[in-house]
C-alpha positions, 0 to 999 in steps of 0.5 A, a space after each residue: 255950113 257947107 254952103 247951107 245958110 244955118 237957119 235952114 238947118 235943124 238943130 239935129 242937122 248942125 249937132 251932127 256936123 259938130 263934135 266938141 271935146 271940152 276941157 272937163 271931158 268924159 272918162 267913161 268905164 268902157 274898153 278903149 275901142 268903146 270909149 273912143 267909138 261911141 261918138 259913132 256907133 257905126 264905125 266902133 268895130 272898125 279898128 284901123 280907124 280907132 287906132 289911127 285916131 289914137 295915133 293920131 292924138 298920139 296915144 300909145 297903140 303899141 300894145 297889139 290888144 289895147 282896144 280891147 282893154 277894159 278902161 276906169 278901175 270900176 271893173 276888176 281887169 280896168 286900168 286908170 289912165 293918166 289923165 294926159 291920155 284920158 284927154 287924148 281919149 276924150 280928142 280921139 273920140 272927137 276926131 273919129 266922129 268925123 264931123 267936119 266942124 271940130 271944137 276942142 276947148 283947152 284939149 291939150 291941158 294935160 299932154 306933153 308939149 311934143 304930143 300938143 305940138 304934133 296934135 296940132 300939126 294934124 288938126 292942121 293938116 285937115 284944114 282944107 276939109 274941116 272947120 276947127 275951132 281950138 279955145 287955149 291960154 297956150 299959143 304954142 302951135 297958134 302959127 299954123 292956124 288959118 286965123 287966131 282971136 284974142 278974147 277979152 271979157 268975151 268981145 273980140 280984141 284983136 284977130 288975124 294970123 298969129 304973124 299978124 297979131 305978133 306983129 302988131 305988139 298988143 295984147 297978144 303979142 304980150 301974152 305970147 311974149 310972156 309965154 316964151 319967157 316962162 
């Protein structure tokens, strides 16, 4: 990682260079700057940058007060977000950690298609300086990734760019066959 062989590394070194967004994500009871922040505490009261990466995941930052509202109905003046931005919280935190390997398991479940495609299109627009794992069933959006691995039963079946394996008429081109169709 980074040129550094990972055994020299300690765990605390790697957890610090990998942040992940998991598909049952957290909906913490915080003020939206405080929900998407905590993943680094350092930079919480920088608003611009919590507010691109809202933009960035396409979360709706028109309203000029939304960092400071209260999020989860635990609190009188909270206010329960859709679980479609519940999720582009949960990838807003993830992206502001700035780590530079970045996990995000079936991130996109609950969005809009126009808001998976472009969360996309930015994840891919820092592939030259982060190492972004994305873990699907969907394949909208898999031709901008550098390399795509088709799983079964956990061991590797086919892997190349999304052309390639396309290309090759196997599995994965029937899985995205199928996708297209439906």
């Amino acid at each position: 990682i980074n040129g550094i062989d990972i055994k020299y590394l300690s765990q605390n070194e790697i957890s610090d260079l990998v942040a992940p967004c998991f598909q049952d994500f957290l909906k913490p009871n915080f003020k939206l700057r405080e929900a998407v922040g905590f993943s680094k505490t350092n930079d919480i009261d920088k608003d611009l940058k919590v507010l691109k990466n809202l933009e960035d995941v396409q979360f709706d930052t028109s309203d000029k007060n939304i960092l400071g509202q209260q999020l989860g109905t635990m609190f009188e003046q909270g206010i329960d977000l859709s679980i479609g931005n519940w999720q582009k919280v949960a990838m807003a935190r993830t992206t502001f950690s700035d780590c530079n390997i970045l996990i995000f398991d079936e991130p996109l479940a609950a969005v809009d298609i126009s808001s998976e495609y472009q969360f996309l299109e930015y994840l891919n627009g820092r592939k030259d300086t982060d190492i972004t794992i994305v873990i699907s069933h969907r394949m909208l959006g898999m031709g901008l990734f550098d390399t795509v691995v088709l799983l079964e039963k956990g061991k590797i079946v086919e892997m190349g760019t999304h052309q390639e394996l396309v290309s090759l008429g196997k599995k994965y081109a029937q899985l995205y066959q199928a996708q297209q169709l439906s």
